[in-house]
Each structure stands twice: as C-alpha cells, then as structure tokens.
N, C-alpha and C positions, 0 to 999 in steps of 0.2 A: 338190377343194380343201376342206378345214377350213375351218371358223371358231373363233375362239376367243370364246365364250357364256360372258358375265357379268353380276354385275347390278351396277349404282352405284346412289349412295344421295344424296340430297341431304337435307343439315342445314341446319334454319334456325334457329339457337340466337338466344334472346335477348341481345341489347347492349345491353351498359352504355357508355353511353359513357365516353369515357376523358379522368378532372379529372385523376387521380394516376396516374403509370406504374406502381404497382401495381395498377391495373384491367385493364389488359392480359392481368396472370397471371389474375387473376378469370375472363375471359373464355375464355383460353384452356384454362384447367385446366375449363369448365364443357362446351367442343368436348372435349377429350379424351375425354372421359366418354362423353360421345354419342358416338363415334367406336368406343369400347370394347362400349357395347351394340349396337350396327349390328349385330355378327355373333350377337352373343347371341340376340336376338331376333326375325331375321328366316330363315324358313326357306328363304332362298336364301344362305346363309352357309356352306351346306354341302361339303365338300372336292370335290365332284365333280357336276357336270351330272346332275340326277338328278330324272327327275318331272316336268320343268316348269321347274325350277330350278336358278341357278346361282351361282358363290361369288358374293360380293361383291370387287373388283377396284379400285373408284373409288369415294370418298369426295368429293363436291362441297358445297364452301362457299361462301358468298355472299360479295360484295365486303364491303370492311372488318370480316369475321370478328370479328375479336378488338381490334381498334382503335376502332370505331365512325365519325362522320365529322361534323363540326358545320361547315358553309361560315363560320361565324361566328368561329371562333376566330383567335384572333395565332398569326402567325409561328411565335415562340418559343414557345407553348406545343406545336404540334406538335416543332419538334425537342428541348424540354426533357421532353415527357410523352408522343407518341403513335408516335414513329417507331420502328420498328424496323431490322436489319438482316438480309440473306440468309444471313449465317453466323453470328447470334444464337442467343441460349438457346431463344428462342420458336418460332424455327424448327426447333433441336437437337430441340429434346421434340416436336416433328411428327413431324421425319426420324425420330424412335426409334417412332411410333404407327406409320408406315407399313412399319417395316422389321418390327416385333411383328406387325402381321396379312397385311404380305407386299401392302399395297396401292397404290395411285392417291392419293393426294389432291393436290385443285384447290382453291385459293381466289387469293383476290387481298390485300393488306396495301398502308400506305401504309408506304414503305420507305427509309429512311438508304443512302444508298451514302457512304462515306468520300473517295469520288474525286469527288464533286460535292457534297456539303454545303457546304465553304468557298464555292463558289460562288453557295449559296442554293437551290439545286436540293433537290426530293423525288419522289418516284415514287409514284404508283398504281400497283404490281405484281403484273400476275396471274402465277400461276405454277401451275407441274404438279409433282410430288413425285413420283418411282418410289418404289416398294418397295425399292431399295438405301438410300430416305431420302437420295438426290441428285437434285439441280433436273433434270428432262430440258426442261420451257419454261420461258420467263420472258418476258413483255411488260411493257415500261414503259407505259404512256400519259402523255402530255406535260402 
C-alpha cells in the first residue's frame, strides 16, 4: 500500500481588521502572496518526493483569515463591511491560487449565505478548497 507524502504549510498573516470592505482585499491580496511564496521558498515544493521532501499539497489558514473578528461590533456592520460569500470574488481569486499550484487550502471566513441573511443568520465557515478550486468541506459553526 502507497501513501501519498506531502508537506502543508500553515500561514499566519497579519489582520487588519476589517472598518471598510475594502480591507478584506487588503487582507486577502496580502494571503495571496504568501500563498505564491510557499513553493518558492521551501524545498519541499518540489514536483516529486525527493530527499526527505515533498510537494506542498495543503495551504492552512487560520480562522478569520482575511476578515479579522471584533465581538464588539453592530450587526450591520458585519453584514454591511465584513461578510462574505461561498461564491464571491474573495473566494474566486482563492479557487484560482489553488487551481495555479494544483493545491489544498483550509481556512475558515465569517460568511453571507443569501438563503439565511433575511433571516439575520451568519456563519463562521470553515472550509477545504481542492485544487479544482471547488469546496470539497464546509462546516458552519452556529
């Protein structure tokens, strides 16, 4: 029996938290990047099991990534400034990082779903990314 030998990588990028929903892009164009040197710089990025070493496969983010998280804040400013959605741009330019190095990434977002906003409802959403850049998990937490 095989295994299949990778390495992940986990990023802990500075937050900004998030006054304007253009901090968001701030945030996340800053993961991008760090996401982009991961294979540059580490010599397990390498196309093949070699030495010791293995590609890199899974990119792991920490909770509120690119949103930040203030218990303090109103209502409305999360759903006017902080919330995203699963089939957002913010999410689009992930799915396109992972589908470019063919990888994994994890993180978590607080998340808009259209089917329960009117409701008042948000989501802490973790979630898994394939390399096709489609959700293969998603957990809400309530």
């Amino acid at each position: 029996m095989g295994y299949d030998i990778y390495t992940a990588v986990a990023i802990q990028p500075e937050i900004k938290m998030v006054n304007e929903r253009k901090d968001i892009m701030k945030n996340l164009k800053r993961v991008l990047e760090l996401i982009d040197c991961a294979p540059q710089v580490q010599p397990a990025a390498r196309e093949t099991y070699d030495g010791g070493w293995a590609p890199i496969k899974l990119i792991s983010l920490p909770e509120f990534f690119i949103q930040g998280h203030e218990g303090h804040w109103p209502y409305k400013h999360y759903i006017d400034e902080v919330l995203i959605e699963i089939d957002g741009e913010e999410m689009s330019l992930l799915a396109d990082k992972a589908k470019e190095h063919k990888i994994y990434i994890a993180g978590c977002i607080l998340e808009r779903d259209p089917d329960w906003i009117n409701d008042g409802y948000f989501f802490n959403t973790h979630f898994v990314m394939g390399p096709d850049g489609n959700i293969v998990h998603k957990y809400r937490k309530f």
